[in-house]
N, C-alpha and C positions, 0 to 999 in steps of 0.2 A: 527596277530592282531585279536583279540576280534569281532565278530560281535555285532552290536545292535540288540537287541529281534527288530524280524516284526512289533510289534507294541510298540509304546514309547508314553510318555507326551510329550508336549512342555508347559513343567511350566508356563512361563509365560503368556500365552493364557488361563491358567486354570482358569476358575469365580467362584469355589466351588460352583456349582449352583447342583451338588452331581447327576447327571442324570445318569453318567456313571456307579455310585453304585448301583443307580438304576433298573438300565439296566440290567446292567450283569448278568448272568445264573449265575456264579457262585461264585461273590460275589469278584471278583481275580482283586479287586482294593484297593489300601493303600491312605488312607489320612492324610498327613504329614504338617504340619503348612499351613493349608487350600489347600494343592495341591495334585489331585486323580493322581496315579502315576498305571501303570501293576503291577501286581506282575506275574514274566515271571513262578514261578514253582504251580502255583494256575491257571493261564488263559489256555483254549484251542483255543484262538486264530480263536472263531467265527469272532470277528471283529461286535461286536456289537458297542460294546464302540465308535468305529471309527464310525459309520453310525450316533449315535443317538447323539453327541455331539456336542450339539449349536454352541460352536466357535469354533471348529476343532482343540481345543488342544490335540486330539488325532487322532496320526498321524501313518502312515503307511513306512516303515523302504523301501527308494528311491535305487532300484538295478538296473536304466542305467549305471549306471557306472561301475558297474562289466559288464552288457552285453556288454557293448561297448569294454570294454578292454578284453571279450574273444571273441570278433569279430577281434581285431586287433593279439592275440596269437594263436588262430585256424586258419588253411585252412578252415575248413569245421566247420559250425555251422548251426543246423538243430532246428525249433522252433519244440514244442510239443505243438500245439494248442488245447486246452479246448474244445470239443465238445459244451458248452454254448455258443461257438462265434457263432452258427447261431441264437440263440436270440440278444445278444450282437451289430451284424451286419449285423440284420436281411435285411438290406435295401441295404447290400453290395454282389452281388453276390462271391463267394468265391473264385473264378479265378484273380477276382480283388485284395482281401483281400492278398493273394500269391504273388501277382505281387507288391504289397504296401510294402510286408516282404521281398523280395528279394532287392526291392531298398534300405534298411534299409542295408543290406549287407550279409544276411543270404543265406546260400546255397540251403535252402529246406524248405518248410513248412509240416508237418508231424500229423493226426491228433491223440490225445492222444486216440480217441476213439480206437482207433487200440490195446491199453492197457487195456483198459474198458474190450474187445472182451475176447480178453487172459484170462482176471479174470474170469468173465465169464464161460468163457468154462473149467478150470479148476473148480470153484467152483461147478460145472451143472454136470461133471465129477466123484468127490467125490459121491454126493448123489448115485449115482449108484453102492457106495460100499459098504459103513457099514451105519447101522442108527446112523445119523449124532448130535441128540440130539438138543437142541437148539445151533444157530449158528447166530453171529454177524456179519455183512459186514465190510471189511476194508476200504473199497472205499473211502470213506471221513475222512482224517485226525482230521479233529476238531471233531469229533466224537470218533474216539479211542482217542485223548487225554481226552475228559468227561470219557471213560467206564475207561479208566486205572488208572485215577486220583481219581477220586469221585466212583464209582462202578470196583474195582479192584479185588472181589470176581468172578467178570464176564470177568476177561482180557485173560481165557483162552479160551473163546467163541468164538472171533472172529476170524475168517478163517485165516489159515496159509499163505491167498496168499498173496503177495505185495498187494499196490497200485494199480492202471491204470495209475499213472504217471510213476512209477517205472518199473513196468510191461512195459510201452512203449520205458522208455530209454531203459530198456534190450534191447528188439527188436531191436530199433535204433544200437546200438553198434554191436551187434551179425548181420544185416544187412550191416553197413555203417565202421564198425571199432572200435576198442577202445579207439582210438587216438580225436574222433570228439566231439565238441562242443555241449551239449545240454541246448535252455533255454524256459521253458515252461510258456508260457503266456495264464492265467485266471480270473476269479471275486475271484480265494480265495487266502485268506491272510496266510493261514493255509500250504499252499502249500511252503511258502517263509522256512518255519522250515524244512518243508519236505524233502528240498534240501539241505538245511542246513546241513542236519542230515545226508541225502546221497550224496556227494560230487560228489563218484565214478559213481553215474549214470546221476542226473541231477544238471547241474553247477550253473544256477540261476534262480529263477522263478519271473517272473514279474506277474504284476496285466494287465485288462482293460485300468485299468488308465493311469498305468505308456506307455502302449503301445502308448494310443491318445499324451500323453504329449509327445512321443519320436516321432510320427505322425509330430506333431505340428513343435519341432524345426527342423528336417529337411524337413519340407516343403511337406512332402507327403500329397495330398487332396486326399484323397478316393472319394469323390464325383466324383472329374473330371481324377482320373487317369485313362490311354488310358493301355491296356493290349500290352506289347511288342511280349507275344508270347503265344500262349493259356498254361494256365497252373493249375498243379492240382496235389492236395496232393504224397508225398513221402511216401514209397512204392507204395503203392497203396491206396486207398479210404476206409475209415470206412463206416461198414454196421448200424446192429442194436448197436452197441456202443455209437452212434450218442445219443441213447434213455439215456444217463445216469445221464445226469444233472437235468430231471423232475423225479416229486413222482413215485416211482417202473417203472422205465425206465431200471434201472439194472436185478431188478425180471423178466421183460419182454423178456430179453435178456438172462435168464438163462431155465426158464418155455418153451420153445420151444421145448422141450424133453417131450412128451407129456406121456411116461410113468415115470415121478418122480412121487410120490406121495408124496414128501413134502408140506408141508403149508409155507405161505410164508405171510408176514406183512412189510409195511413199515411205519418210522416213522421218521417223518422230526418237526425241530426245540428242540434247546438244551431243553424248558421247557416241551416239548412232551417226551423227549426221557427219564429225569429225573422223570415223575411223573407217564410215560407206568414202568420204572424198580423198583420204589421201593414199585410196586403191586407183585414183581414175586415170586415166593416160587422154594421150590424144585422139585415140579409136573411139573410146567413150564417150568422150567429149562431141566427136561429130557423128555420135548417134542421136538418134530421130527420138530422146525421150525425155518425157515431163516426171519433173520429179518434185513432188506435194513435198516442203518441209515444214514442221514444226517442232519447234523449240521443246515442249513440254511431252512426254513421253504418253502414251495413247490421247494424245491432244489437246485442247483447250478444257476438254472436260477434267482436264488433270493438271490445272493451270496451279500457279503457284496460290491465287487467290481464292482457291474451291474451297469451301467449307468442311466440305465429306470429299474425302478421301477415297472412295470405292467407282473406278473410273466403269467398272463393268453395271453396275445400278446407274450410273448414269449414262452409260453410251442406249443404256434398252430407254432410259427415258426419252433421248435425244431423238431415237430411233421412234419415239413412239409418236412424239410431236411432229416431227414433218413430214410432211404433205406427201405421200405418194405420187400424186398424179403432179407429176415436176413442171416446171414452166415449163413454156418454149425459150430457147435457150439463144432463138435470134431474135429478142427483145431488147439487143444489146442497145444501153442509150451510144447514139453516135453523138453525143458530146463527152466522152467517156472520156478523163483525163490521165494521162499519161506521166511516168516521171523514169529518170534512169535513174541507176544505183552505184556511186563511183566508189572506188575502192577505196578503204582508210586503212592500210596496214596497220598493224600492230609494229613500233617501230621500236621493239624491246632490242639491243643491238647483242649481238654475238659476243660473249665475252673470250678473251685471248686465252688461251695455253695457261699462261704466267698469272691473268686473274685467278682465271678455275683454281690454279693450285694452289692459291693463297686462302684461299675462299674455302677450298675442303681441309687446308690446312686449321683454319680458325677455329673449324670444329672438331678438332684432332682425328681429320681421318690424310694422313703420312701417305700410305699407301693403298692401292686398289684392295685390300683383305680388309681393311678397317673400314670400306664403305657396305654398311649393314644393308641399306635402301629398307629398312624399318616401315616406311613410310609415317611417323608418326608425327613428323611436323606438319604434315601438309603435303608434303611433296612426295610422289611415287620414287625417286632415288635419291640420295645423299649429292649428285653431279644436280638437278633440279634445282636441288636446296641452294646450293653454291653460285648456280644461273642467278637466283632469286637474290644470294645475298649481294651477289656484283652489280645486279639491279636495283639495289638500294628496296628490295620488297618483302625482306626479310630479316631476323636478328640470330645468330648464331643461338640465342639462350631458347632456341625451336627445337634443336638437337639433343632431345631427350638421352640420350645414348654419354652425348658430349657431356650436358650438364650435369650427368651420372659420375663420369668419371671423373669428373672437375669436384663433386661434391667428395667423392671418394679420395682424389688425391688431397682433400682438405681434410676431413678427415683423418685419414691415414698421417699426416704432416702431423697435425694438431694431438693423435695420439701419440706419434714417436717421439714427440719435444715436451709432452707434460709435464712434469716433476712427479711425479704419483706414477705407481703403474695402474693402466685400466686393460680388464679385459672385459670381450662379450660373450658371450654361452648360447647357446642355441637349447630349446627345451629337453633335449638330451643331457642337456651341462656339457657337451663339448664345445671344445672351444674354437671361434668365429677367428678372432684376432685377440692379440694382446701385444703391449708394448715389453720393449728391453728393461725397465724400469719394472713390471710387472715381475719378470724373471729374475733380475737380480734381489728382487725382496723375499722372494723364496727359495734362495740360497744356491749355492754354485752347482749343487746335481742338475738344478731347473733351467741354469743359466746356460750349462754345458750341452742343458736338449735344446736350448732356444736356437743357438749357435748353430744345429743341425735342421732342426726345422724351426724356422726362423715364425715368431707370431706364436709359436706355439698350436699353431692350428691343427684341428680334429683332434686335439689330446682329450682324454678324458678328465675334466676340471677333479672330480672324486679323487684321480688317483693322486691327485696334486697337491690336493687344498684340505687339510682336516677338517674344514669349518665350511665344506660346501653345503650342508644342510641349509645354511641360513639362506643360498640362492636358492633351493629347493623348493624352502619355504616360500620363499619372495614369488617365485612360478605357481606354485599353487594358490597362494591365494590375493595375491597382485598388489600387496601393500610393500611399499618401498623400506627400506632401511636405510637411515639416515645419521652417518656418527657414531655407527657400535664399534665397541674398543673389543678386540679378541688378542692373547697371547699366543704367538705363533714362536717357537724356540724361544731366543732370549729378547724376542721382541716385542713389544705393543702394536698393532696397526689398529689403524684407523679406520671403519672401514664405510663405504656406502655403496647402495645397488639399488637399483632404477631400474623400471620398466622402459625399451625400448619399442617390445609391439607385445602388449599383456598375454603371459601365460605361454608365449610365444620365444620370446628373445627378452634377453637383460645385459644391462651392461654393471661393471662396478669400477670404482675408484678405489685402490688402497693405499694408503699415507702412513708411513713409517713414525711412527709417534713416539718412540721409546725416549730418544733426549727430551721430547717436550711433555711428554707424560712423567718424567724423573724430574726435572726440572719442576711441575706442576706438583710433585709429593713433593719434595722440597720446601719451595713455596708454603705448600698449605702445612707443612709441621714446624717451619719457623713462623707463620701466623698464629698457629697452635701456642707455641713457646711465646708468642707475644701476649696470645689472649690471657696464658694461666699467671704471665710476670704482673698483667696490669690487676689482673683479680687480686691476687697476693697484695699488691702494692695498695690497691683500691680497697681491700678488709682493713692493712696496717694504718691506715689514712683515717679511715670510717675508727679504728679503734682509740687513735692518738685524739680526732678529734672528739670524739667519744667523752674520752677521759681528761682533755680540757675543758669540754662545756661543765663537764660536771662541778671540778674546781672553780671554776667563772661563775658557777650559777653560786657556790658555794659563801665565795666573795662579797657577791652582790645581796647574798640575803643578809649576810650579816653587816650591812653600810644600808641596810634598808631596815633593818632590827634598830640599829645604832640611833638611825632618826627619826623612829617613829613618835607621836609624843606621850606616850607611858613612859619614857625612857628620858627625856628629858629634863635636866636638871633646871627646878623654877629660878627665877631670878633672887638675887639679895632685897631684900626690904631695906628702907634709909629707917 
């Protein structure tokens, strides 16, 4: 089964608030019916996106469950801990931290700086042989993914050695067996590919995060856990490797050879490492110098997966934990594995003349003046935007500028075809815009200024409208008006006004009412003339029949007199 890329969307969470386009060094996000998605062979897997993204719909690819299920398949699983764990937890002495992983169910804690060392001493090794020419560090993954993706002219620069993660599972195996369990927990996300990539050496890499959250549900408090038995790193303990997570903490670790005469530069954060290379020529190139990259800007301490944010507290703790007195640095193992690094361009294609221009056209920018470069979709100019949309990695509705005026000429459309005039007023009561229909209801003086300045704009609504009070009102105290009839010369209007942004702007609707207001008296005085004909009719009715029952009742009493039998005449006798 398929892994998910380390880092993914959660659609749904996505607000297209376009930050993550923003962000990114390298532009390695696609926006698809409003949702910014990775693009997994474009991203190096800084884990920018993930840091800077307001509602965390970018999210980080969860491996407890692989660790958990090679804790239940191995005997023996050995963590490779991140030398940045002493910023990380800086408040946790590390005998504790050990004693926290082994309750977790791991056999050993291990630190990766032990891998750091190895590189190290082999890299410090070379320079003592040939002139080495300019040379790249491998150390940090999301850095040889920028040099081999985006600068792949330069993928054969960086040093043949492993990793320091790779470099320490070797160690670990060729120490511990090749049967054991390895999973390396640190702040980068960059690392989760790594392992990915190398199966055979490291099984899964967790974050910081994921370790507190696997903390959390089985109950381990580092604060108050009691040590069962003094304990402390497998093998043995990192020296100056410790140093590799802060700026040239690696150089420092190499430079201890005090006859190299290389030059040495380090260079941290992707837009440092991107704007130091595309200064270099080929003088530079076959100079004699090592150049320390890493991805995350004052270094691993400043990873995307750090907790605490304050890389200056963490570089004194980092500082404070390793070891002075540095290994010797020709302890290099000579089974030390080797890997190159081949180029993967980025194989985004050049888009033509005739694209471009269709492409800036879609977001109404016609000519070079109407390209703002806003930057507010993402992209530092409006030509980027257009790269991106010919790319299929972006949607014109990113062009805030565009969607503005698109909203506008809807707008504007929708108010010059109304039937009603509408105007807007700004809290001065002058006036924003108003349609021709607005003008013609207030008669040919108003029609004959619209004609000259068309809209009516910046007039003063007071000197226009006798009945501007009622917007005054409306501005003051932000209740709308809904259907009040005023007479304006010999007419009825209609009128309604609505809040647009309260106390601030208002708009109104006015509707010519006067036939359907005459028509409506009308109406209601021939109902009138209905109601008093049927009362009339309804008394004469009530009175006729009145003066029937009375006759009827008069009738029947006397045909009830007639036969009652006091009244009856008796029969003849024979």
């Amino acid at each position: 089964m398929e892994q998910r890329y380390p880092i993914y969307s959660e659609e749904t969470r996505c607000r297209d608030c376009y930050k993550c386009v923003r962000e990114c060094p390298v532009k390695a996000i696609r926006v698809v019916d409003n949702e910014a998605a990775v693009i997994p062979e474009n991203c190096i897997l800084c884990g920018h996106c993930v840091t800077v993204c307001p509602v965390g719909a970018k999210r980080v690819r969860d491996d407890l469950r692989r660790a958990l299920h090679l804790l239940q398949r191995k005997e023996r699983v050995i963590v490779s801990l991140a030398p940045s764990f002493a910023g990380e937890f800086r408040d946790i002495p590390y005998s504790k931290l050990i004693t926290a992983l082994k309750k977790l169910g791991f056999f050993g804690v291990s630190e990766t700086a032990l891998g750091a060392q190895e590189v190290s001493a082999s890299i410090s090794r070379s320079f003592g042989v040939t002139e080495t020419g300019l040379q790249l560090s491998s150390a940090c993954p999301a850095a040889v993914e920028l040099v081999t993706k985006y600068f792949p002219e330069l993928a054969d620069r960086i040093t043949t050695v492993v990793s320091p993660l790779l470099a320490h599972c070797a160690l670990l195996k060729k120490i511990y067996g090749q049967d054991i369990g390895i999973v390396f927990i640190g702040p980068c996300i960059a690392k989760k590919k790594e392992a990915d990539t190398h199966p055979d050496l490291c099984d899964v890499a967790l974050t910081f995060d994921d370790l507190r959250k696997w903390f959390d549900q089985a109950a381990v408090d580092l604060l108050t856990i009691t040590e069962e038995i003094p304990n402390s790193f497998i093998p043995y303990k990192a020296h100056n490797g410790a140093l590799y997570p802060i700026e040239g903490g690696m150089i420092e670790t190499i430079r201890c050879k005090p006859e190299l005469h290389n030059r040495f530069m380090t260079l941290s954060g992707v837009q440092n490492i991107r704007k130091s290379f595309e200064g270099l020529t080929n003088r530079h190139i076959d100079s004699n110098l090592f150049i320390e990259l890493l991805a995350c800007e004052n270094g691993c301490i400043h990873g995307p997966k750090i907790s605490d944010n304050t890389p200056i507290v963490s570089r004194i703790a980092v500082l404070d934990y390793a070891d002075n007195s540095f290994s010797d640095v020709n302890s290099c193992d000579k089974e030390m594995i080797f890997s190159s690094y081949e180029p993967s361009p980025n194989k985004s294609s050049i888009p033509s003349n005739d694209e471009l221009a269709a492409a800036l056209e879609s977001i109404g920018k016609h000519t070079p003046d109407e390209e703002l470069n806003c930057g507010s979709c993402g992209y530092e100019t409006c030509r980027e935007l257009a790269k991106a949309l010919v790319a299929k990695k972006a949607e014109p509705c990113m062009c805030s500028s565009f969607m503005r005026q698109l909203a506008q000429k809807k707008a504007n459309a929708l108010i010059k075809t109304i039937p009603y005039g509408v105007v807007i007023v700004d809290h001065n009561l002058h006036i924003i815009d108003s349609n021709y229909k607005f003008a013609e209801l207030l008669g040919p003086e108003i029609l004959e200024i619209n004609r000259v300045i068309p809209g009516l704009i910046s007039a003063d609504l007071a000197t226009i409208l006798p009945f501007s009070d009622l917007f005054s009102q409306v501005l003051l105290s932000s209740e709308e008006i809904n259907q009040h009839f005023v007479r304006y010369n010999d007419k009825i209007i209609a009128l309604t006004i609505f809040n647009v942004e309260k106390t601030k702007l208002i708009g109104a609707i006015l509707r010519d009412a006067t036939v359907t207001e005459y028509r409506r008296e009308q109406i209601v005085e021939k109902a009138q003339e209905v109601i008093r004909n049927t009362s009339v009719t309804a008394q004469q009715i009530a009175f006729l029949m009145g003066k029937n029952a009375a006759q009827s009742e008069k009738i029947l009493n006397s045909l009830i007199e007639s036969f009652s039998p006091d009244n009856l005449i008796p029969p003849a006798q024979e």
